[in-house]
Legacy VTK file of the C-alpha trace (Angstrom):
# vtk DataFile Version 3.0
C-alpha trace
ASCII
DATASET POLYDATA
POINTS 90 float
0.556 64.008 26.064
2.440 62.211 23.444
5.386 61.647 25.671
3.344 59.455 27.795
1.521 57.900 25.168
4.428 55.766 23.578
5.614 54.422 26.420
2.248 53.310 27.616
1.699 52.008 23.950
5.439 50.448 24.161
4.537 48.650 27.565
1.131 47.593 26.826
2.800 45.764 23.497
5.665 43.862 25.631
3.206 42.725 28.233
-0.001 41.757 26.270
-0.197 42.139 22.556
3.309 39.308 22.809
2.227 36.800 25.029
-1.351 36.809 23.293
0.626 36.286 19.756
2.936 33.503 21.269
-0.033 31.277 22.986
-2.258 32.357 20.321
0.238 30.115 17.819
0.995 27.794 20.921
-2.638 26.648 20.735
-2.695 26.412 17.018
0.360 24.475 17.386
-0.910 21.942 19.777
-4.168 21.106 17.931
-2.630 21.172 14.685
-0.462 18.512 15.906
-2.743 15.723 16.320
-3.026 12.830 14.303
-6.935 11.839 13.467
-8.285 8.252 13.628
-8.431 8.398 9.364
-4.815 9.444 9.480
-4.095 6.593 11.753
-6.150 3.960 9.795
-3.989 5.394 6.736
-0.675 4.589 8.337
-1.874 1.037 9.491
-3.121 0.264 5.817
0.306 1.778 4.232
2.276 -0.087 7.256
0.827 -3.321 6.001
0.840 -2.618 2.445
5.209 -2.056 3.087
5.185 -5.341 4.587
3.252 -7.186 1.961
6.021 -5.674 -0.810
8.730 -6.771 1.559
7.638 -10.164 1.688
6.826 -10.259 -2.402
10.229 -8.519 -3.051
12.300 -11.530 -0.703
10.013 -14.222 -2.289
11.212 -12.954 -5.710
14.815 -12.762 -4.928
14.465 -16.147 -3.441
13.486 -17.103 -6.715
15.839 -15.546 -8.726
18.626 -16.595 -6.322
17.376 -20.408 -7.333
17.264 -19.614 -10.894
20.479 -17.950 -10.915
23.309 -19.055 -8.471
25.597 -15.792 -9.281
22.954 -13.661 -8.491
23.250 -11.006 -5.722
20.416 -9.335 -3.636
21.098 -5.788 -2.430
22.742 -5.894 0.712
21.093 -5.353 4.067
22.171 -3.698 6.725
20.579 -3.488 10.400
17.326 -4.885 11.764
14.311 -5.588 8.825
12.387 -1.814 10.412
15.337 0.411 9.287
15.317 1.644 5.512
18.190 0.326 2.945
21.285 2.716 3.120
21.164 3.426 -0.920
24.646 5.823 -0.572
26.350 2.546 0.298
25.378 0.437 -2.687
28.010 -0.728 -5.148
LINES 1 91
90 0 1 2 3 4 5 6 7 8 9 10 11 12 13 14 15 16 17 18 19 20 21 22 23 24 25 26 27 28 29 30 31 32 33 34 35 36 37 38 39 40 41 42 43 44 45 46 47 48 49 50 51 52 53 54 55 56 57 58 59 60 61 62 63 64 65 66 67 68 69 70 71 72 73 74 75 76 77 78 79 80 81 82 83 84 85 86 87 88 89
């Protein structure tokens, strides 16, 4: 009796105690995954806050540039939407 018991046990395991774990955490997965409309109003809000600074931050080294006619901004590389490169600063 125990002969045929482990491979039943064995088989049983493969074919439906592993799929049901895999889209068990498949489904989990996918609903976990979404963003919800207070997430989304957060990233607008921080999006526009980040802009606000960036605008305050050139106005101020316009300013100091005026003041100060050896002064040097931090260098920028790329388009205005990619993030300052701090490894390449002197």
């Amino acid at each position: 009796m125990e002969d045929v018991l482990v491979p039943i046990v064995a088989v049983a395991t493969l074919f439906l105690g592993l799929p049901w774990v895999i889209f068990h955490y498949i489904t989990k997965w996918k609903t976990a995954a979404t963003i919800t409309g207070e997430d989304e109003k957060l990233l607008d809000e921080l999006h526009y806050l980040a802009r606000q600074l960036e605008e305050r931050l050139q106005t101020v080294e316009r300013i100091i540039a005026a003041d100060n006619p050896e002064f040097r901004a931090l260098p920028r590389t790329g388009s205005e939407n990619e993030p300052y490169d701090f490894s390449r600063r002197n």
